[in-house]
BAVO-377946 format. One record per atom (N, C-alpha, C, CB): residue in three letters; z, x, y. Coordinates in Angstrom, 2 decimals, decimal comma, padded with zeros to 5 digits, m for minus. Glycine has a CB too. Layout:
// BAVO-377946
Ala|Z|X|Y $
...
END
This chain:
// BAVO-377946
Unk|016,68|027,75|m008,30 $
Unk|016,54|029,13|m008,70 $
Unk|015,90|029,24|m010,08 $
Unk|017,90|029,81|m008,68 $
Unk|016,56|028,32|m011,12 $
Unk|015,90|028,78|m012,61 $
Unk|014,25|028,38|m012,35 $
Unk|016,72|027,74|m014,20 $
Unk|013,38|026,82|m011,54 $
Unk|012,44|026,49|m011,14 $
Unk|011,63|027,56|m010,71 $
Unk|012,67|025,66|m010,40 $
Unk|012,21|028,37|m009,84 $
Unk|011,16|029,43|m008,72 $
Unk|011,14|030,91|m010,51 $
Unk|012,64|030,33|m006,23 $
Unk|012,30|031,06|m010,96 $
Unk|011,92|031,98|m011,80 $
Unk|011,30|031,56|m013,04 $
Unk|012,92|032,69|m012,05 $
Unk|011,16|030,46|m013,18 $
Unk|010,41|029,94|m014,48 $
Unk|008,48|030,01|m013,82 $
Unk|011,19|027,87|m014,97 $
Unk|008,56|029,46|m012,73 $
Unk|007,41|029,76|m011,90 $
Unk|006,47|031,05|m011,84 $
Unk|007,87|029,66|m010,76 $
Unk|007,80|031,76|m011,50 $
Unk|007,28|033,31|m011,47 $
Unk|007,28|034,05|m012,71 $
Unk|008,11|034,16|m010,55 $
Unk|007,61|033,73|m013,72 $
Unk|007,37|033,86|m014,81 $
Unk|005,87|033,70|m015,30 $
Unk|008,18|033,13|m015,29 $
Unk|006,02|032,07|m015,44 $
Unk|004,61|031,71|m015,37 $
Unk|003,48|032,43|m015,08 $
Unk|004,50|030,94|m014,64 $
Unk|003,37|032,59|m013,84 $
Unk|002,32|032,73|m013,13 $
Unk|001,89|034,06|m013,35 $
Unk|002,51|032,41|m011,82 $
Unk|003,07|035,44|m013,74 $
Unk|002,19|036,76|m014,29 $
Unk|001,62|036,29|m015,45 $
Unk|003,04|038,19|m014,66 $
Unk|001,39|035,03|m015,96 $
Unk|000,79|034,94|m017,49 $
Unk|m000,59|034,51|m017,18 $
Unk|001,59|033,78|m018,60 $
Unk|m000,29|033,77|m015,93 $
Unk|m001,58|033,22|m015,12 $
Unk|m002,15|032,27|m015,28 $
Unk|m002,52|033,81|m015,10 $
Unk|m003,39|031,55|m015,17 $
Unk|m003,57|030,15|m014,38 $
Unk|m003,13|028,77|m015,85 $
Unk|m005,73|030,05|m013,65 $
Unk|m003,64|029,52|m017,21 $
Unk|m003,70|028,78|m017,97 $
Unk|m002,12|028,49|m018,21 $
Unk|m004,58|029,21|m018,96 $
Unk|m001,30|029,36|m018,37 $
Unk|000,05|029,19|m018,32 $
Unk|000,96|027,96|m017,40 $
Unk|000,39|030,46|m017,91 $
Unk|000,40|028,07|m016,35 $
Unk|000,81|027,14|m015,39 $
Unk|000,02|025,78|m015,66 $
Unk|000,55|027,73|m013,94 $
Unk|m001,15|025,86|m015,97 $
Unk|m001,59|024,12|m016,12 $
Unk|m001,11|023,83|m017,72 $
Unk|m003,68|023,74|m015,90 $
Unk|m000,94|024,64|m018,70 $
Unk|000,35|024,14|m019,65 $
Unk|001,07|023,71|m019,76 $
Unk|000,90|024,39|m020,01 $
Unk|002,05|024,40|m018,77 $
Unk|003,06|024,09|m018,69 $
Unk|003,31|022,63|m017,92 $
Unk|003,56|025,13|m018,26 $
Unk|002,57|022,57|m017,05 $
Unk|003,06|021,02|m016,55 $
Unk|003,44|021,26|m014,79 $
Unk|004,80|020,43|m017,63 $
Unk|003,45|022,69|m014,59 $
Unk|003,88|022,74|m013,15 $
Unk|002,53|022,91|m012,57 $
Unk|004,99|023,96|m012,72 $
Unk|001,45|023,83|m012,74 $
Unk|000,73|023,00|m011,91 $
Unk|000,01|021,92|m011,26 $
Unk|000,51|023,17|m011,89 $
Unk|000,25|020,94|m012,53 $
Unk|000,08|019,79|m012,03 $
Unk|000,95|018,88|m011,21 $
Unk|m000,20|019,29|m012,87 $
Unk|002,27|019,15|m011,30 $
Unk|003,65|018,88|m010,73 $
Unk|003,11|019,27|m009,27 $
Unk|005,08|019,87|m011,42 $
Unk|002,63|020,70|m009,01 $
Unk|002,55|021,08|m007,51 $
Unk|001,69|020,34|m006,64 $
Unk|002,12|022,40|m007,35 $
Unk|000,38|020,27|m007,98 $
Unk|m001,12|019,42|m007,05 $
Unk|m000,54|017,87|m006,77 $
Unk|m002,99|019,22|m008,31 $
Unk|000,17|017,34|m007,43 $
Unk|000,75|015,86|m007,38 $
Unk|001,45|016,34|m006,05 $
Unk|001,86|015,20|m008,84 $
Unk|002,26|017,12|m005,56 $
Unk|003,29|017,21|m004,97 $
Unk|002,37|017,31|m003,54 $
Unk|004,33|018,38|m005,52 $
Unk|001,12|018,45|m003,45 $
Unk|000,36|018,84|m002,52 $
Unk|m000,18|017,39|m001,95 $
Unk|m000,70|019,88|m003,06 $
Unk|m001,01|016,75|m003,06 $
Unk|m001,28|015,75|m002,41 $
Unk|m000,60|014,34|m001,81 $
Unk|m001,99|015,59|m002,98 $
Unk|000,12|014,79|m001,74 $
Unk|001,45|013,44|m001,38 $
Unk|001,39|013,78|m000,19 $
Unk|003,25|013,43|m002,03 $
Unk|001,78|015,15|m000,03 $
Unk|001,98|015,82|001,60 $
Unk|000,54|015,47|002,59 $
Unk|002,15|017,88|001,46 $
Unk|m000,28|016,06|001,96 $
Unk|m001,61|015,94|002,53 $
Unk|m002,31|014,43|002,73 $
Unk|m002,47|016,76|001,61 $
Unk|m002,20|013,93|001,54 $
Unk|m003,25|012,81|001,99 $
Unk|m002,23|011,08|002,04 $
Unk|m004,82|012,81|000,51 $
Unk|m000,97|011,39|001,71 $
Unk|m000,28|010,34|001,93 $
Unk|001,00|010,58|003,15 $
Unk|000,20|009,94|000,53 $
Unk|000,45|011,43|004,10 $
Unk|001,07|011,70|005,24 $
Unk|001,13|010,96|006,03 $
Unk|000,77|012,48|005,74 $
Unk|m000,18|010,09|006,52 $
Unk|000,15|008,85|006,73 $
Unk|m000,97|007,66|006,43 $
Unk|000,58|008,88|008,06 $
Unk|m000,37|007,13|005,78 $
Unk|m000,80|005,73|004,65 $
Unk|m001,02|004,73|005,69 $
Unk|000,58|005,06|003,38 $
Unk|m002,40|004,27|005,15 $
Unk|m003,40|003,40|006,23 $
Unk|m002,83|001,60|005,70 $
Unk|m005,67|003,84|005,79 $
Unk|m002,37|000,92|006,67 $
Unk|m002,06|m000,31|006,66 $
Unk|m003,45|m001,06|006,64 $
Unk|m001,15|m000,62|007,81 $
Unk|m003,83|m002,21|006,35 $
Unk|m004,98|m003,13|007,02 $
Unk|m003,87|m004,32|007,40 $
Unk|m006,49|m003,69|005,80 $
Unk|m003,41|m004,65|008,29 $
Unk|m002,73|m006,21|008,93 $
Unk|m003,70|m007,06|009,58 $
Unk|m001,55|m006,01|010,16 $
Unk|m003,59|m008,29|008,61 $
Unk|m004,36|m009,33|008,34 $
Unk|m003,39|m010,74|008,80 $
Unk|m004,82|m009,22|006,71 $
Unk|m003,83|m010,81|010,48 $
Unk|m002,50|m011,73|011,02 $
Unk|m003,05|m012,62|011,95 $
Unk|m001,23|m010,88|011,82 $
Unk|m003,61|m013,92|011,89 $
Unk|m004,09|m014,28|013,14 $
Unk|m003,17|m014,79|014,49 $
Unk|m004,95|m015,24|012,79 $
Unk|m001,77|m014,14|014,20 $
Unk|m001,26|m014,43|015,36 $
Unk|m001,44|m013,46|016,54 $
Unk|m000,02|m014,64|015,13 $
Unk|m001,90|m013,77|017,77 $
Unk|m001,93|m012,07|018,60 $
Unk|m000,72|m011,27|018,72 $
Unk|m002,33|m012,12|020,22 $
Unk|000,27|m012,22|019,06 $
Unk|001,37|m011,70|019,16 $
Unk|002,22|m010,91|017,83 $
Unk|001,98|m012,73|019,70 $
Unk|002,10|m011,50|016,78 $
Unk|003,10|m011,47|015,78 $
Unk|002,05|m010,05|015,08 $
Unk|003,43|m013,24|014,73 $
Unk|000,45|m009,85|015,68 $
Unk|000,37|m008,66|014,96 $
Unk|m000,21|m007,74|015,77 $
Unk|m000,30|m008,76|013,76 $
Unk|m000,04|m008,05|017,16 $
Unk|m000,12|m006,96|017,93 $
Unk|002,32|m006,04|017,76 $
Unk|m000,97|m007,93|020,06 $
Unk|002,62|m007,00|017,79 $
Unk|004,04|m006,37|017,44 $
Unk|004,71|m005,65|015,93 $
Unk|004,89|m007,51|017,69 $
Unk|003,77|m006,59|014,88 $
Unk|003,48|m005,67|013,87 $
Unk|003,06|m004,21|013,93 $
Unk|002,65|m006,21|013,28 $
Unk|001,64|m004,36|014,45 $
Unk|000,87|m002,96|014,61 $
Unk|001,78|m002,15|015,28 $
Unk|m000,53|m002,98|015,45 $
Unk|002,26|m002,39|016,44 $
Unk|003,17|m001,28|017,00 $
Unk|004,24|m000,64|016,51 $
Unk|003,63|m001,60|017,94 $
Unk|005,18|m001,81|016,46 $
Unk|006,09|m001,27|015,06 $
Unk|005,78|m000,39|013,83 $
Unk|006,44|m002,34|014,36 $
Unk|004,92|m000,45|013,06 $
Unk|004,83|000,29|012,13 $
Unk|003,99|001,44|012,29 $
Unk|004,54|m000,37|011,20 $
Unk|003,19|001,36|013,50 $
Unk|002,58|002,76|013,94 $
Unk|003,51|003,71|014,74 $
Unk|001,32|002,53|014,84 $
Unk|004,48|003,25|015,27 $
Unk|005,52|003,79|015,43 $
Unk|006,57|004,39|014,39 $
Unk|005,93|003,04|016,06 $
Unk|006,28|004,62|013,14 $
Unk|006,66|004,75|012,44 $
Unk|006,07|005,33|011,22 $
Unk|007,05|004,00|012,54 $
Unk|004,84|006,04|011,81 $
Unk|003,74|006,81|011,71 $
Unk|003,34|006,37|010,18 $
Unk|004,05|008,44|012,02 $
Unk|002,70|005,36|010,79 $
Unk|001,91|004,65|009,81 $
Unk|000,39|004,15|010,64 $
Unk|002,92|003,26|009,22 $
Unk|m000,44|004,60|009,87 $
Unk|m001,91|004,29|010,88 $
Unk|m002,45|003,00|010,13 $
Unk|m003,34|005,77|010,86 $
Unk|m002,30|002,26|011,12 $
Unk|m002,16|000,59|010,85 $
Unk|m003,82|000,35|011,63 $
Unk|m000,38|m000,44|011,91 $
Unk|m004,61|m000,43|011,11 $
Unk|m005,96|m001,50|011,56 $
Unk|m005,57|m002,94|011,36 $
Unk|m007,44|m001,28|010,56 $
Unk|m005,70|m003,60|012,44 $
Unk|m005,22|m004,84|012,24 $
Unk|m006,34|m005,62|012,83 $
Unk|m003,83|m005,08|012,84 $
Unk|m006,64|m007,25|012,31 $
Unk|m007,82|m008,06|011,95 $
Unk|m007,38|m008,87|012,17 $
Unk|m008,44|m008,15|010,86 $
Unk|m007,88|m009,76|012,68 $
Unk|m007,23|m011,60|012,85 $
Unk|m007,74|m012,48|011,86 $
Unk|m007,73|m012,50|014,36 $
Unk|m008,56|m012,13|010,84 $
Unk|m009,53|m013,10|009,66 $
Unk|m009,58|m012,42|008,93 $
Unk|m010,93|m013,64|009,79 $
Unk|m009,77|m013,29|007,41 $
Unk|m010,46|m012,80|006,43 $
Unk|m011,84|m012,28|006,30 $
Unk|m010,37|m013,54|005,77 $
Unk|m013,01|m012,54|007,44 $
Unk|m014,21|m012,05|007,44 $
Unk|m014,14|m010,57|008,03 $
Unk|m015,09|m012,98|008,17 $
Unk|m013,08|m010,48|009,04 $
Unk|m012,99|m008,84|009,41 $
Unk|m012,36|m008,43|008,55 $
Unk|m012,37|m008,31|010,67 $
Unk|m011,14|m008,74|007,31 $
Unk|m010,35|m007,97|006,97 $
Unk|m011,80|m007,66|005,62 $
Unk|m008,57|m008,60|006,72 $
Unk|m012,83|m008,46|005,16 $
Unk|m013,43|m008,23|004,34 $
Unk|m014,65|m006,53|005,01 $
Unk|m014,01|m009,84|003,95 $
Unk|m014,75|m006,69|006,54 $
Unk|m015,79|m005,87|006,83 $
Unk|m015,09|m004,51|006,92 $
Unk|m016,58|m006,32|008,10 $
Unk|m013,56|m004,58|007,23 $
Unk|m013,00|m003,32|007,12 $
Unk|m012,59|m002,79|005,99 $
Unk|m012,11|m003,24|007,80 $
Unk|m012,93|m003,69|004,54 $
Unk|m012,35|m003,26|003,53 $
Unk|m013,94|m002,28|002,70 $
Unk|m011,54|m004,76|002,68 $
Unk|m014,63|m002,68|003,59 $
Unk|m016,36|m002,33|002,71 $
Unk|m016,45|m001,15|003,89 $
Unk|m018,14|m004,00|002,73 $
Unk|m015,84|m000,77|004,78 $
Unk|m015,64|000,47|005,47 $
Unk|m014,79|001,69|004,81 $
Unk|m015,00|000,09|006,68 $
Unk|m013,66|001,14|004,54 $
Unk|m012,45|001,91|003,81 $
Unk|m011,47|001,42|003,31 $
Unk|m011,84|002,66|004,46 $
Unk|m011,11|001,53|002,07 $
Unk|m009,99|000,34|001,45 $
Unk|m008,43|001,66|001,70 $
Unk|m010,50|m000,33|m000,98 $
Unk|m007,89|000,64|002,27 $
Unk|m006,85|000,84|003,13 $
Unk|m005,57|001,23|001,60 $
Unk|m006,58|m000,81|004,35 $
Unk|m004,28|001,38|001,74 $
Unk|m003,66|001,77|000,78 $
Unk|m003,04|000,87|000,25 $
Unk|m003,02|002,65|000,99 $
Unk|m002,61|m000,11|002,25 $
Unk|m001,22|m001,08|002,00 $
Unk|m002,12|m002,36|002,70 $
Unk|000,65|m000,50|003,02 $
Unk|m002,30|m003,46|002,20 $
Unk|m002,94|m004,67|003,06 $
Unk|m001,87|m005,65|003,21 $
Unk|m004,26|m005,42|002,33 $
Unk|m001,20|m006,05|004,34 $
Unk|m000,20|m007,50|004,78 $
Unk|m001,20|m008,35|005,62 $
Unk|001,41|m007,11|005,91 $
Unk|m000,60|m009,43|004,35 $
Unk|m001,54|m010,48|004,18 $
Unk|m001,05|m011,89|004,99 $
Unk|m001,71|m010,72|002,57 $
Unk|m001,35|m012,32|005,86 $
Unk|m000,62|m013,87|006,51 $
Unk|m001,91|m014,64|005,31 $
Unk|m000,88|m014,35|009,03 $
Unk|m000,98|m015,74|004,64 $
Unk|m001,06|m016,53|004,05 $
Unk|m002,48|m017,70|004,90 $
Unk|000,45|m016,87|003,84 $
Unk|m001,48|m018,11|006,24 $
Unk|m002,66|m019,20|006,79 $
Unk|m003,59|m018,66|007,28 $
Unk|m002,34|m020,15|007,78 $
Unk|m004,64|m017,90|007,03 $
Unk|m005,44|m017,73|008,23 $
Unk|m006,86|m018,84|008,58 $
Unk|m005,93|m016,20|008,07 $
Unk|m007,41|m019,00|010,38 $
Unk|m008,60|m019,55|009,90 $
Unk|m009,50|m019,58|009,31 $
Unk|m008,97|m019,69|010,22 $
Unk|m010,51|m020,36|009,45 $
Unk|m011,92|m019,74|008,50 $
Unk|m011,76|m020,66|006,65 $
Unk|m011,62|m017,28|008,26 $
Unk|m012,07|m020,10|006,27 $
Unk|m012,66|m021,06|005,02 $
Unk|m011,56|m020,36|003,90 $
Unk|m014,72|m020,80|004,55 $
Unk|m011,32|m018,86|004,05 $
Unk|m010,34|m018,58|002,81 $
Unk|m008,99|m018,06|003,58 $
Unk|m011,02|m017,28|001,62 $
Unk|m007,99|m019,10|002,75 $
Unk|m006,65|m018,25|002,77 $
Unk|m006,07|m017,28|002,36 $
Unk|m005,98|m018,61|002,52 $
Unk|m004,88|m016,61|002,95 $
Unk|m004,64|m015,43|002,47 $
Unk|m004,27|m015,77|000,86 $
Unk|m003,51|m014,70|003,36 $
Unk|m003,91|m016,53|m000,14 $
Unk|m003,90|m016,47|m001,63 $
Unk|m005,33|m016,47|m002,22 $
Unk|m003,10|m017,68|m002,20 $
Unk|m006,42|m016,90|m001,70 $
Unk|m007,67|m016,20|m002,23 $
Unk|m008,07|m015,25|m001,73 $
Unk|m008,67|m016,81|m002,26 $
Unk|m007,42|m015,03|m000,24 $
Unk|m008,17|m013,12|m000,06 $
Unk|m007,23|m012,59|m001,09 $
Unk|m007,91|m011,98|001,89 $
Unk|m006,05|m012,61|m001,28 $
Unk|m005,30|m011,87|m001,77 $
Unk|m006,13|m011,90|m003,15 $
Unk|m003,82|m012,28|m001,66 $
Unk|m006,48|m012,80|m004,32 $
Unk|m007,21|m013,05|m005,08 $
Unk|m008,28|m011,85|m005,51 $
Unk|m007,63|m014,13|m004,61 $
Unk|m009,09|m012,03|m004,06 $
Unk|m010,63|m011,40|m004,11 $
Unk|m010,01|m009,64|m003,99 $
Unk|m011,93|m012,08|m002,39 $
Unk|m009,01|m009,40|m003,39 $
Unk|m008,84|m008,43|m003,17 $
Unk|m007,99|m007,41|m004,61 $
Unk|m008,26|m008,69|m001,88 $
Unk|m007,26|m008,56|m004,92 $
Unk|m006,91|m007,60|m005,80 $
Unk|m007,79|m006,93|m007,46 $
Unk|m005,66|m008,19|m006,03 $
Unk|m009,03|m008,26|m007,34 $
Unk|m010,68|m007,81|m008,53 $
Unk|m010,71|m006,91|m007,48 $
Unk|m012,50|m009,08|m008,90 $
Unk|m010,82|m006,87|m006,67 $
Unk|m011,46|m005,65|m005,91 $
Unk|m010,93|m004,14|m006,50 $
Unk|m011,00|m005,80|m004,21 $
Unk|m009,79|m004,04|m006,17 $
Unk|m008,99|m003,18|m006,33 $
Unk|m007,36|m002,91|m006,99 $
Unk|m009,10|m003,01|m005,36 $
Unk|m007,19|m002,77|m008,41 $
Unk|m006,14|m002,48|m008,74 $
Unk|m004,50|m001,84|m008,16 $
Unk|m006,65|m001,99|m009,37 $
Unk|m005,32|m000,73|m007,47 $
Unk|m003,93|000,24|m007,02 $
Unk|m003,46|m000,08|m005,12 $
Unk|m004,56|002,39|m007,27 $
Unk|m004,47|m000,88|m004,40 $
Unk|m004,07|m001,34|m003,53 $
Unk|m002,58|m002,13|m003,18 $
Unk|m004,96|m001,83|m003,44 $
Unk|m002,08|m001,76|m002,52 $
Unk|m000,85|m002,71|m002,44 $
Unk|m001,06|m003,72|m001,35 $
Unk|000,53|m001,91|m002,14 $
Unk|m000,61|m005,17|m001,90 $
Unk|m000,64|m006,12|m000,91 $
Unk|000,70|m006,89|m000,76 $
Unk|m001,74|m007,03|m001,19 $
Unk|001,15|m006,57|000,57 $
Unk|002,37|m007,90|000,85 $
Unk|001,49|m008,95|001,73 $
Unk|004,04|m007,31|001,96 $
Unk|002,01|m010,38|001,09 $
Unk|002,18|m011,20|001,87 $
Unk|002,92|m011,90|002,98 $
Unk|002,08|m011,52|001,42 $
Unk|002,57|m012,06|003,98 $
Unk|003,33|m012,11|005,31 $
Unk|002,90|m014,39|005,44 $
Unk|002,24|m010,51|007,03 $
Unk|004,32|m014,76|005,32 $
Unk|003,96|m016,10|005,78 $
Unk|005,37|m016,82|006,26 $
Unk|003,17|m016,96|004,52 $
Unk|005,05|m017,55|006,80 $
Unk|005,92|m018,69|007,51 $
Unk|006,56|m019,57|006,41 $
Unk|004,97|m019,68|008,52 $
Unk|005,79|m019,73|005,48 $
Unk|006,52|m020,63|004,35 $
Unk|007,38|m019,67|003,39 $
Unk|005,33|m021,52|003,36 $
Unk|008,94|m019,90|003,46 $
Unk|009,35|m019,36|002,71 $
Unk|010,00|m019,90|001,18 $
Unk|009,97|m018,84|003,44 $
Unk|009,32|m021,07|000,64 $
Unk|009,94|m021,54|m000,19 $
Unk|009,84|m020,80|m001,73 $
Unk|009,55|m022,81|m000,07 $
Unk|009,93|m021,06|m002,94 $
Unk|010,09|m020,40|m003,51 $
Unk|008,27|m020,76|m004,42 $
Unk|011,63|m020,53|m004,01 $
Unk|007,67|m022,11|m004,31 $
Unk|006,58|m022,12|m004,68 $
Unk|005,38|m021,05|m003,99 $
Unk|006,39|m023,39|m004,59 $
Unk|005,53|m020,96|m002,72 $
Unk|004,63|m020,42|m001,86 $
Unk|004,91|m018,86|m002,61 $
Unk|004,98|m020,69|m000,04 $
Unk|006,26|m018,41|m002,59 $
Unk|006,49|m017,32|m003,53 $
Unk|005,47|m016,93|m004,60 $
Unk|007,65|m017,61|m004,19 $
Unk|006,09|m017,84|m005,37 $
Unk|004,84|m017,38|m006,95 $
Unk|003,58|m017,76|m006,49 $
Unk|005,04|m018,40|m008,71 $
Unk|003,03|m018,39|m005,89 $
Unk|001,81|m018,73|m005,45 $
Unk|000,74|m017,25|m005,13 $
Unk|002,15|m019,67|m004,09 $
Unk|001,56|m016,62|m004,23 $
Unk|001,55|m015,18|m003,88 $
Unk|000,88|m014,01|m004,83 $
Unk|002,95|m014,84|m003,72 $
Unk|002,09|m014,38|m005,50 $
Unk|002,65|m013,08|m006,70 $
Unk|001,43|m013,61|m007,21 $
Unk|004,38|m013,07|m007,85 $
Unk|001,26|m014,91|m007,90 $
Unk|000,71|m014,46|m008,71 $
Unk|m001,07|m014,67|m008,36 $
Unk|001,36|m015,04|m009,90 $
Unk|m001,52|m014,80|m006,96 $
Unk|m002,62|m014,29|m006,42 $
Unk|m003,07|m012,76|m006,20 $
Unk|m002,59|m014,83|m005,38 $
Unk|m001,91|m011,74|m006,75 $
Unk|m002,57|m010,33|m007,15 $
Unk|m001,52|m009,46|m005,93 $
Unk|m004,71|m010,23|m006,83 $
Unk|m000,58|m010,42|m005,67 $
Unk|000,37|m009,52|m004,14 $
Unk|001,57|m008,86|m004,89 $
Unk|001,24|m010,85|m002,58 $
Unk|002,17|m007,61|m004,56 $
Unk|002,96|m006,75|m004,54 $
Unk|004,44|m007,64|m004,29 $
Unk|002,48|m005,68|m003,50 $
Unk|004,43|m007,80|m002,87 $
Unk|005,69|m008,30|m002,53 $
Unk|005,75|m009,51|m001,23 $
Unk|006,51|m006,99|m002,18 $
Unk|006,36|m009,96|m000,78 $
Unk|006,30|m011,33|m000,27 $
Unk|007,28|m011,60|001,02 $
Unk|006,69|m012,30|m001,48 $
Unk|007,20|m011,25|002,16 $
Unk|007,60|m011,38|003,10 $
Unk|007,88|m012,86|004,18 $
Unk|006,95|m010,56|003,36 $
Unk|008,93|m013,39|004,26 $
Unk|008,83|m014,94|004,77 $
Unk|008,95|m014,53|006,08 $
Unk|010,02|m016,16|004,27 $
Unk|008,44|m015,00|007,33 $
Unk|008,42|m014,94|008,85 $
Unk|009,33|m016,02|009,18 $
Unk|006,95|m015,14|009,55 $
Unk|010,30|m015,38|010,38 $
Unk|010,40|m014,53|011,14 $
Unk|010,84|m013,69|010,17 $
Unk|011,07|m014,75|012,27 $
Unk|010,89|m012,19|009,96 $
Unk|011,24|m011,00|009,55 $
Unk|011,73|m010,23|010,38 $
Unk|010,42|m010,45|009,07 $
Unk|013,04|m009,32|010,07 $
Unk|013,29|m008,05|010,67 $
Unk|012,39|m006,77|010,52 $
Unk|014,48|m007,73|010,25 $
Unk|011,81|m006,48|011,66 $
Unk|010,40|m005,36|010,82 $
Unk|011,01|m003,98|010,76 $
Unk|008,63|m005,11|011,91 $
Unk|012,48|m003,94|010,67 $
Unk|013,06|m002,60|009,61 $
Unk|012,99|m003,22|008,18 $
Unk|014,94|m002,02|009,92 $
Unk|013,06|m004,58|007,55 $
Unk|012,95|m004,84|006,52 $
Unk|010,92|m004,86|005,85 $
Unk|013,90|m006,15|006,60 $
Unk|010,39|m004,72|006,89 $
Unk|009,28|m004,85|006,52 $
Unk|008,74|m003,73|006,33 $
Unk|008,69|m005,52|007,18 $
Unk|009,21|m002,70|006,93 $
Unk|009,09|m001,53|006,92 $
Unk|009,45|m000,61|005,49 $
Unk|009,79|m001,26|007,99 $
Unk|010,72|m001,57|005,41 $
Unk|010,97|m000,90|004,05 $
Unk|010,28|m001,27|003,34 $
Unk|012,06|m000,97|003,44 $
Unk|009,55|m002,52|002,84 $
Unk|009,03|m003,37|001,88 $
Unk|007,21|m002,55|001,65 $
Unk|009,15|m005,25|002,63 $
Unk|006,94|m002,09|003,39 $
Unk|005,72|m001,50|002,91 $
Unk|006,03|000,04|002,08 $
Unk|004,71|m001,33|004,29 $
Unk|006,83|000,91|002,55 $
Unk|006,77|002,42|001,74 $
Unk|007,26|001,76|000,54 $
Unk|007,84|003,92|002,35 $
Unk|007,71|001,13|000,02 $
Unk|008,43|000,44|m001,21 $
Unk|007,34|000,37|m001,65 $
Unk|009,31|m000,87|m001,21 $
Unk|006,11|m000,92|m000,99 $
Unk|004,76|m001,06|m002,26 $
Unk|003,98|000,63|m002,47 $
Unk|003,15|m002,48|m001,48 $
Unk|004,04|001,20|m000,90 $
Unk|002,87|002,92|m000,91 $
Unk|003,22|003,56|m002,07 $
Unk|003,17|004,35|000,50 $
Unk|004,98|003,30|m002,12 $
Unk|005,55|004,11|m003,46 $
Unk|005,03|003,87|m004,70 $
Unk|006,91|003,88|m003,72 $
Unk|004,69|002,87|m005,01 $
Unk|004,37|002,12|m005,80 $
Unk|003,52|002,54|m006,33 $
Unk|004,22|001,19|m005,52 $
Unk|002,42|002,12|m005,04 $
Unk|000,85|002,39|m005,54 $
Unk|000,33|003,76|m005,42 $
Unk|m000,19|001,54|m004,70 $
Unk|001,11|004,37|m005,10 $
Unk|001,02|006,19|m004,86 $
Unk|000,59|006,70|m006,59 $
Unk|003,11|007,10|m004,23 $
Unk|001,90|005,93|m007,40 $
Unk|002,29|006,49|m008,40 $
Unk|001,17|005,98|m009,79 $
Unk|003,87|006,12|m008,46 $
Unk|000,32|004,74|m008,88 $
Unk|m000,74|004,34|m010,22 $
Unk|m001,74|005,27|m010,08 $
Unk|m001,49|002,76|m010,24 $
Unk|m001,66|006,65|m010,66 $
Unk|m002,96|007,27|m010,91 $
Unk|m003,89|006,75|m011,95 $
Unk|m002,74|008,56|m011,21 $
Unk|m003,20|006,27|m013,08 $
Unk|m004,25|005,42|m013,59 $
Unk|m003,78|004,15|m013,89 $
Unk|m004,87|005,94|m014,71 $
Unk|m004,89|003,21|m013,93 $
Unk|m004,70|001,55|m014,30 $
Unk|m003,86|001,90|m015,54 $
Unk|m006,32|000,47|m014,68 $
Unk|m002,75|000,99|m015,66 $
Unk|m002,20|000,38|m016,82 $
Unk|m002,91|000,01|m017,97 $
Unk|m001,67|m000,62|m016,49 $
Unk|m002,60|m000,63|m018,84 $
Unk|m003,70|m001,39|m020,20 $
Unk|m003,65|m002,93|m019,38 $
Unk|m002,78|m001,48|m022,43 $
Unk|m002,70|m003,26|m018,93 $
Unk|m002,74|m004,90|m018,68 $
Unk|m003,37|m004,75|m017,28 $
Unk|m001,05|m005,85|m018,69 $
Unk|m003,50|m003,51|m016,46 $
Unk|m004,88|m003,80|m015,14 $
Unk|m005,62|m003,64|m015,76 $
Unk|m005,24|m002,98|m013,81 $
END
């Protein structure tokens, strides 16, 4: 109630009043959350068929609009199409680069992208190995994909909120 009358306050003072104050920018932040992070584009980067055809379903079920790639050469041709919000990354893939140098290339690429890594090795080197190839957060397989689920809106949250690079990006 005091919000809607401080609002309406505002607003007989008119436009400059409101971007002063701090609420219209509060609203446009708020608008675009609704609008363009309604549903947040996955890229899944998995060369198992199985493990990411069951990915993809799962989390598109969960109205998330997921593209999923079996290589680093497609996950590179879909990223020069549209860079996706959230990229899960399998560590082994074939081909010449692994997921810790895509993860690498990807994150010069792009600062505010979020990347989990998705791998079979769960030790604690393969961990920092990860992290510190430019990834968000770090997923060991087999996974419960309600936990993965959480782990991706966890990074969207994340990267929702970097409107601008940091000093240390």
């Amino acid at each position: 109630e005091v919000a809607a009358a401080t609002v309406s306050k505002l607003s007989r003072k008119g436009y400059k009043s409101l971007r002063n104050s701090g609420i219209l920018t509060a609203l446009e932040n708020i608008y675009f959350r609704i609008e363009v992070m309604q549903q947040p584009s996955i890229l899944l980067v998995e060369d198992d068929a199985f493990q990411r055809k069951a990915a993809e379903t799962y989390l598109m079920n969960h109205d998330l609009k997921v593209i999923a790639v079996e290589n680093g050469a497609q996950m590179r041709r879909q990223i020069s199409r549209a860079m996706p919000d959230l990229v899960l990354l399998d560590v082994q893939l074939p081909g010449q680069e692994d997921g810790f140098a895509l993860a690498r290339w990807l994150r010069e690429s792009n600062t505010r992208v979020g990347i989990i890594m998705l791998t079979a090795a769960g030790d604690s080197v393969d961990k920092v190995l990860g992290l510190e190839s430019g990834a968000d957060d770090y997923v060991a397989k087999p996974y419960e994909p309600r936990e993965l689920l959480a782990r991706c809106k966890s990074v969207l949250r994340r990267s929702v909120n970097k409107a601008t690079p940091s000093r240390l990006e």
